[in-house]
C-alpha positions in Angstrom: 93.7 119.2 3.1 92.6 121.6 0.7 95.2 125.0 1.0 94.6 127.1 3.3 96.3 130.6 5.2 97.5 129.1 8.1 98.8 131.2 11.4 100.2 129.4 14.4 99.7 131.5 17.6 101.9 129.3 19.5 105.6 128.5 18.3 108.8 128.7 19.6 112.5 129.0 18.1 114.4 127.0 21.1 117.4 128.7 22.0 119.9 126.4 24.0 119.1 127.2 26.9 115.3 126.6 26.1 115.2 123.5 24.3 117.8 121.5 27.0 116.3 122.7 30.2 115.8 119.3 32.3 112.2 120.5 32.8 111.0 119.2 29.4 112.8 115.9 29.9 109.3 114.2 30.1 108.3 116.2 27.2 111.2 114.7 25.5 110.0 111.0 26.7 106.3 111.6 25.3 107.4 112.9 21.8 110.5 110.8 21.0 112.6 113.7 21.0 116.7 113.6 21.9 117.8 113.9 25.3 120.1 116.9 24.4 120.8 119.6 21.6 124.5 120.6 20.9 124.2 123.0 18.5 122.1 125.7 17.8 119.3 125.3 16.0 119.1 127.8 12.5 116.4 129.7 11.8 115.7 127.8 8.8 115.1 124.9 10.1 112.1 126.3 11.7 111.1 128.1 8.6 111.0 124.6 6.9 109.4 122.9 9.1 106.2 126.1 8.7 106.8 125.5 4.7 106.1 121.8 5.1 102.8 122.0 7.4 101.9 124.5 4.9 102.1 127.4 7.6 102.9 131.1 6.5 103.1 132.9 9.5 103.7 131.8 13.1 103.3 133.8 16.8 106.7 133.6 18.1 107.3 133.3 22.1 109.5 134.4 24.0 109.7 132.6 27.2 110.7 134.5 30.7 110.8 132.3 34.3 111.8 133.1 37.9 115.5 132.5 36.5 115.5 135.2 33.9 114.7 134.3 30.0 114.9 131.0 28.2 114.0 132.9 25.0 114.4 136.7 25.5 112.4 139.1 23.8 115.5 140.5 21.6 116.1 136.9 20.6 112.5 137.0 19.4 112.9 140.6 17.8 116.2 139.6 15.6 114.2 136.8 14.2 111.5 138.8 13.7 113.7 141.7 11.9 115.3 139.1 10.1 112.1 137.1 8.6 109.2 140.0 9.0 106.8 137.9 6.4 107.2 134.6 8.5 107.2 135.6 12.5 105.3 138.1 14.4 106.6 138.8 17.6 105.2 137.5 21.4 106.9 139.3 24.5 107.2 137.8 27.9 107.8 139.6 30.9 109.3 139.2 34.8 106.4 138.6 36.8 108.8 139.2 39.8 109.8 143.1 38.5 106.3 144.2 38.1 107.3 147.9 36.5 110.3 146.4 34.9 107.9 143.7 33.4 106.0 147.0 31.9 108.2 148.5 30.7 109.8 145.7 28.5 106.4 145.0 27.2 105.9 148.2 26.1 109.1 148.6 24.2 108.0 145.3 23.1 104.9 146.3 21.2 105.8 150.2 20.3 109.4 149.1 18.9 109.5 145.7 18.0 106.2 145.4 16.7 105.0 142.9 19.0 101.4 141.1 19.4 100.9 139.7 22.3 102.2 138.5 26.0 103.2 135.0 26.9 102.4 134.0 30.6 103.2 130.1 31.3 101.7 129.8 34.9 103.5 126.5 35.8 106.8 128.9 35.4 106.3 130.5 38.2 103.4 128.1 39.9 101.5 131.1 39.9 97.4 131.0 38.9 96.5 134.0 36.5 94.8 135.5 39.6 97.9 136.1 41.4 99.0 140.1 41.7 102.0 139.7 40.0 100.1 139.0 36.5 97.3 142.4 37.2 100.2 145.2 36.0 100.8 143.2 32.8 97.2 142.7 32.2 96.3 145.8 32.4 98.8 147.2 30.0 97.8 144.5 27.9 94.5 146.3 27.6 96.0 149.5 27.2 98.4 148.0 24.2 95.2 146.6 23.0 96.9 142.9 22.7 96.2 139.8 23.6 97.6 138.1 27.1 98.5 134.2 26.4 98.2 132.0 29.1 98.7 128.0 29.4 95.7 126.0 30.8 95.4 122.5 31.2 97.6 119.8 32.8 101.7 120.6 32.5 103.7 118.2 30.4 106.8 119.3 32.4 106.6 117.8 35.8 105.5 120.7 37.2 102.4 121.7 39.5 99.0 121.3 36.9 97.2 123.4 39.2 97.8 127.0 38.0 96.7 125.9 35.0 92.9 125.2 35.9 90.8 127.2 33.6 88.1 126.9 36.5 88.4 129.1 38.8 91.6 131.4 37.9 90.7 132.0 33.9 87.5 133.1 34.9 88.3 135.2 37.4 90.6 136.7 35.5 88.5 137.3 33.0 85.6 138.5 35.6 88.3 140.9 36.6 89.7 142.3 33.2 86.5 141.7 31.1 88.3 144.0 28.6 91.5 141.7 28.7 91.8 139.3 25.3 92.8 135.9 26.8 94.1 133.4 24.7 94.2 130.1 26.4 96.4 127.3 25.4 96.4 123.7 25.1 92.6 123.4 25.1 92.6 123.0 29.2 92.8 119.1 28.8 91.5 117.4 31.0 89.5 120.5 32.1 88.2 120.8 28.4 84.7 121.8 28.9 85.9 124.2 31.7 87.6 125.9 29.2 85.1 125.6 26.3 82.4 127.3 29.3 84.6 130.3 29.9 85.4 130.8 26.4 81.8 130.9 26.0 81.3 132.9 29.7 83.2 135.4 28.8 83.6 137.5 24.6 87.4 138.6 25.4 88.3 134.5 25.7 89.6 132.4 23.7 91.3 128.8 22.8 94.2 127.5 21.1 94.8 124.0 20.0 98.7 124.2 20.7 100.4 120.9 21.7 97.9 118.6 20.0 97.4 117.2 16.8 94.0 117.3 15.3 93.5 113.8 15.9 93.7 114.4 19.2 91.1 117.4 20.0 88.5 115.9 22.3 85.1 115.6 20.9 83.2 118.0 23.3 86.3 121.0 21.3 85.7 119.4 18.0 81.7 120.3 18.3 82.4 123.2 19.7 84.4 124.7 16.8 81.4 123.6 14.7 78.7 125.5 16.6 78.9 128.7 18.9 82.6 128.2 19.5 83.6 128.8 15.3 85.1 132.5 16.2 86.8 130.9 19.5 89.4 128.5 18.9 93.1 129.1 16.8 95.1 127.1 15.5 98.7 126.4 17.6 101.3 123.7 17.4 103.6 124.6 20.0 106.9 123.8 17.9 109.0 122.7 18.1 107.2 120.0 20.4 105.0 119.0 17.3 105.9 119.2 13.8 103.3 121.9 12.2 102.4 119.3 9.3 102.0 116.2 12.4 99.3 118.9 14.0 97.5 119.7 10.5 97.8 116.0 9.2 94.1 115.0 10.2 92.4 118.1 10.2 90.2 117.0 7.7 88.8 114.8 9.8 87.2 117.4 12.2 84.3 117.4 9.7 84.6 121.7 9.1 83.4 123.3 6.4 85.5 125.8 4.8 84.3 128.8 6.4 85.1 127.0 9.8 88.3 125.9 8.7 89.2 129.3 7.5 88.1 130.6 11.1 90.1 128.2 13.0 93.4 128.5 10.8 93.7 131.8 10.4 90.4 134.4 10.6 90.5 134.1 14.5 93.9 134.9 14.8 94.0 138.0 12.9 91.1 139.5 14.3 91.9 138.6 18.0 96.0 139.9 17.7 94.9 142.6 14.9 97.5 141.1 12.5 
């Protein structure tokens, strides 16, 4: 692959807590992964792996579910302080505290510099339509960021259903038509759901996170080629998939440079205003 700027919009530094929970065991079973981590995991070794996929800068989630945080949003923020060239910043919020959940995405943005708002429905089997999400999406608009949301199937054994780009992205889109929604996983098996309310709607978007490029279905693959080149950004979803195991076939896809400038890296500055 020839060199490119590469952003991923969807990473994660596991914390213990994260990277253990009994939820991802059959995440663990599909990539080969151990059963348990003992020790912490250092910054660096995420910072390699990036250097090694060829990846400058990556979106860095913080994760929040009906229990509290797995990865807290000053967990994020020290990183962030710590490494400002490599990570930007991606809050998440308690769905069940709905000014609470404002509030600490607003300190998120106007003091740690944040980007963006991770949502991952199957947490709380809640669809993006539920209430609970509307306060967070409508600061969202106000913080001119992005909301991300999973779509597709869960790997976790956990309901798929919240997931479904058809109806509850749409609607939620219908909705918040000022809203940037950034939708990832590429909604498989619901893949051409997705790619028609990323095309439905201008504030909608994809991201390829948790698939190598070998992987992208055809109907995604044409898409980024044709009326879909400004719609779909790059994600691995690290530490799940190695960034350089996502990137290692992206010649492949068959995109000319200008598309493959779009997809790694021109999308996601425009859409998060990096």
């Amino acid at each position: 692959m020839k060199s490119n700027v590469i952003i991923d919009v969807w990473m994660q530094h596991p914390t213990m807590r994260f990277i253990n929970q009994p939820m991802f065991d059959s995440l663990r079973r599909w990539t080969g992964g151990v059963n348990k981590v003992t020790e912490e995991i250092p910054v660096e070794f995420t910072i390699a792996a990036m250097d090694k996929g060829g990846v400058q800068k990556g979106l860095l989630c913080a994760w929040w579910g009906p229990q509290g945080p797995l990865i807290s949003n000053d967990e994020v923020a020290a990183i962030v302080k710590k490494h400002p060239d490599r990570f930007i910043g991606i809050a998440s919020a308690n769905l069940y505290q709905p000014m609470e959940a404002v509030r600490e995405l607003r300190k998120c943005v106007t003091d740690y510099g944040f980007r963006g708002l991770r949502i991952v429905q199957w947490l709380w089997d809640l669809p993006a339509t539920d209430r609970r999400y509307y306060p967070l999406f409508a600061e969202c608009v106000n913080l001119d960021i992005p909301v991300c949301l999973q779509v597709g199937h869960t790997g976790p054994l956990c309901p798929s259903e919240p997931g479904r780009p058809i109806p509850y992205i749409d609607v939620a889109a219908i909705e918040f038509p000022e809203l940037k929604i950034v939708c990832g996983h590429i909604g498989y098996p619901w893949t051409t759901e997705m790619i028609a309310v990323a095309t439905k709607h201008p504030n909608v978007f994809i991201d390829t996170s948790a698939y190598t490029a070998k992987r992208y279905p055809q109907e995604l693959v044409t898409y980024m080629k044709t009326n879909g080149r400004k719609k779909v950004l790059f994600g691995t979803n690290y530490p799940m998939i190695l960034p350089s195991k996502c990137l290692e076939d992206i010649d492949s896809l068959g995109l000319d440079e200008e598309g493959k400038d779009l997809f790694l890296h021109q999308n996601a500055e425009r859409v998060f205003c990096l």
